[in-house]
N, C-alpha and C positions, 0 to 999 in steps of 0.2 A: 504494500500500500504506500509504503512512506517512498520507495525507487520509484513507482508510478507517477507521484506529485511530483518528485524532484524532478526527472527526467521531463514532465510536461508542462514544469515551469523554466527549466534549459531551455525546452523549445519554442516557449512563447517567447525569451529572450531574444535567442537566435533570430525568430520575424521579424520582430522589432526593430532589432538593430540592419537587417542585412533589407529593410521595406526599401524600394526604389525612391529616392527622392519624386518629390510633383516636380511635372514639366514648369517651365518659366515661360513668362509674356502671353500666358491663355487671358485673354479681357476677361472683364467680370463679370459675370453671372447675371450683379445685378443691376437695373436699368439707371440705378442713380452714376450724376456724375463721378469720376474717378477721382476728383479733390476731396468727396465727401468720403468716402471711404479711409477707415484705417489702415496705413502700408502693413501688408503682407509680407511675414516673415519667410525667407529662401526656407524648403524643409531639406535636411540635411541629414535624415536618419534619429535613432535616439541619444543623447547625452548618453554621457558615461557616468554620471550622475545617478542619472532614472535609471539606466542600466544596473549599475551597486546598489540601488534601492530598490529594486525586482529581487535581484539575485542574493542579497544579504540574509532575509529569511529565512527562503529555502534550504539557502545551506547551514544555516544554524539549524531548523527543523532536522537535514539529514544528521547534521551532528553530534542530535541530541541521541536521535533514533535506530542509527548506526553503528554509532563506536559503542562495541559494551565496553565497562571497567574490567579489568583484567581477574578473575578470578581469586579471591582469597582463600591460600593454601591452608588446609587444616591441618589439624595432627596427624602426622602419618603413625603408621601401627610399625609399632618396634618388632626387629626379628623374631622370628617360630623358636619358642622356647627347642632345645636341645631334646629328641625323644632318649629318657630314658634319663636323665641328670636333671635336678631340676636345685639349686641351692639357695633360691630365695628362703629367710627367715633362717639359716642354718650360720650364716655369720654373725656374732653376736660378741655382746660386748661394750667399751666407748671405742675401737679401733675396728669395728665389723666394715664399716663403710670402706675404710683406707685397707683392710688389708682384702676387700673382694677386687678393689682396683688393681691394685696391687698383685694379686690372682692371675685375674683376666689379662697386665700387661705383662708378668712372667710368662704365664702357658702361650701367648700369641708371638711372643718375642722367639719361644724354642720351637711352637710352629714351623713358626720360619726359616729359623736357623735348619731344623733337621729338613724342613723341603728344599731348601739352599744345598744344603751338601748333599740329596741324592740325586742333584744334577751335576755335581764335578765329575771330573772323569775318577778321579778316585777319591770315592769318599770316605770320609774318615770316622761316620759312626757306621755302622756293620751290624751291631748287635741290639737286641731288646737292651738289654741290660745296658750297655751305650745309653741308649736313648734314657732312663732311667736315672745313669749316674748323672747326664748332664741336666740333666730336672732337681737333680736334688742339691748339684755342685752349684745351678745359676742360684738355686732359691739361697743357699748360703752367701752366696758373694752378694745378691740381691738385699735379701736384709740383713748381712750384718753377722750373721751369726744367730739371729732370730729366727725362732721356730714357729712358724705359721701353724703347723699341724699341732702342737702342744696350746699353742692360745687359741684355734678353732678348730676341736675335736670333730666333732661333726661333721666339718668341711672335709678335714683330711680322711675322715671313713668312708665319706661318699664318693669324695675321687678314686679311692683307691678299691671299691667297690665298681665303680664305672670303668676306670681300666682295667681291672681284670675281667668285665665281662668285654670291652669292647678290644683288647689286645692281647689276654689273657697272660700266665706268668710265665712264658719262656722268657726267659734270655739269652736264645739261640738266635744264629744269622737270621737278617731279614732282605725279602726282596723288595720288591718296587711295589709290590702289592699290599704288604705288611708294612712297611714304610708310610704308603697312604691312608692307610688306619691310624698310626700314631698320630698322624700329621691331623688325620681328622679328629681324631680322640682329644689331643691338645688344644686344637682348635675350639672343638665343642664344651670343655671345660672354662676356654676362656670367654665365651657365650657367653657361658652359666652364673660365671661369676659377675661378670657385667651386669646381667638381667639382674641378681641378687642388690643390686643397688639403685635400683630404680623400684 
C-alpha cells in the first residue's frame, strides 16, 4: 500500500515537472482589450520549490513505513548442559565461584594442549596416564600447590566418576580415537564447570 502511494506520487511528480510549456503569442481568448488584461506569466514547467513540496511527504510517509528498527537481540540460550556431568550447586564454599572458573580455564587450556600435540609429527603425550599426569602437574603449577579436589570434594568425585566412564582407567597407549575422547572429556568438564557459575 505505502510503495503504491509512493510510487504514484513519483509519478505525479514526474508530469508535472516534464508538462510541455504553453505555446507563446496565442491572443487572448478574451474579447477585452489587451491593456486590460493582466500580463501572463511564460509557463516554464514546475518550481523546484513545489516540486520539494510534492515530494517531501511522501518520502517521509515511505520512511516512516519502510525502514523497520533493527531488531532487538534477546538472551540467547547458553550451551546444552554436558550429557552425563552436570556440577552446578557441587562447588561450594566462599571460593566455589573462583575455583569453577578456575576448573573450566585448567580442563580447556589441557584440551588444547593434548589436541595440539596429537597433530605434531611426534607427539609427546602417548599414554592415558600422560594425559593424566599432565592434568594433575598443570592443576599444581596452576594453583600453587593448592588442592582443588580436597576444598571441593564433590567436584573432584564427579570428575573423576565422569572420566572413568567417558575414558575409563587404562593408562595404556592411545590413538587418535582415544585421544579425541580425552580431548572431549576435558573439554566437557570444562563446560561443566563454566555452566556451574552461572
Amino acid at each position: 500500500m505505502t510503495t503504491a502511494a509512493l510510487l504514484a506520487g513519483l509519478a505525479v511528480a514526474y508530469l508535472l515537472w516534464t508538462r510541455p510549456a504553453a505555446p507563446q503569442g496565442l491572443p487572448p481568448l478574451s474579447p477585452l482589450p489587451a491593456p486590460m488584461l493582466p500580463p501572463i506569466a511564460p509557463a516554464a514547467g514546475v518550481s523546484p520549490l513545489l516540486l520539494g513540496a510534492i515530494l517531501l511527504p511522501w518520502c517521509l510517509i515511505a520512511w516512516t513505513h519502510l525502514v523497520q528498527p533493527a531488531p532487538v537481540p534477546g538472551p540467547q540460550p547458553g550451551p546444552a548442559p554436558v550429557v552425563g556431568l552436570d556440577l552446578r550447586g557441587r562447588f561450594v564454599g566462599p571460593d566455589a565461584a573462583a575455583d569453577a572458573g578456575l576448573t573450566a580455564a585448567l580442563l580447556e587450556e589441557l584440551a588444547a594442549a593434548i589436541e595440539w600435540d596429537g597433530q605434531q609429527q611426534e607427539p609427546r603425550l602417548r599414554t592415558g596416564a600422560a594425559f593424566d599426569d599432565l592434568r594433575r602437574a598443570a592443576r599444581e603449577l596452576r594453583c600453587e600447590g593448592v588442592s582443588l579436589g580436597a576444598r571441593q570434594p564433590a567436584v573432584k568425585d564427579e570428575i573423576k566418576r565422569y572420566l572413568d566412564a567417558e575414558v575409563g582407567t587404562d593408562g595404556g597407549p592411545v590413538d587418535a580415537k582415544k585421544r579425541s575422547a580425552w580431548v572431549f572429556a576435558f573439554k566437557s568438564i570444562a563446560q561443566a564447570a563454566a555452566e556451574a557459575t552461572r
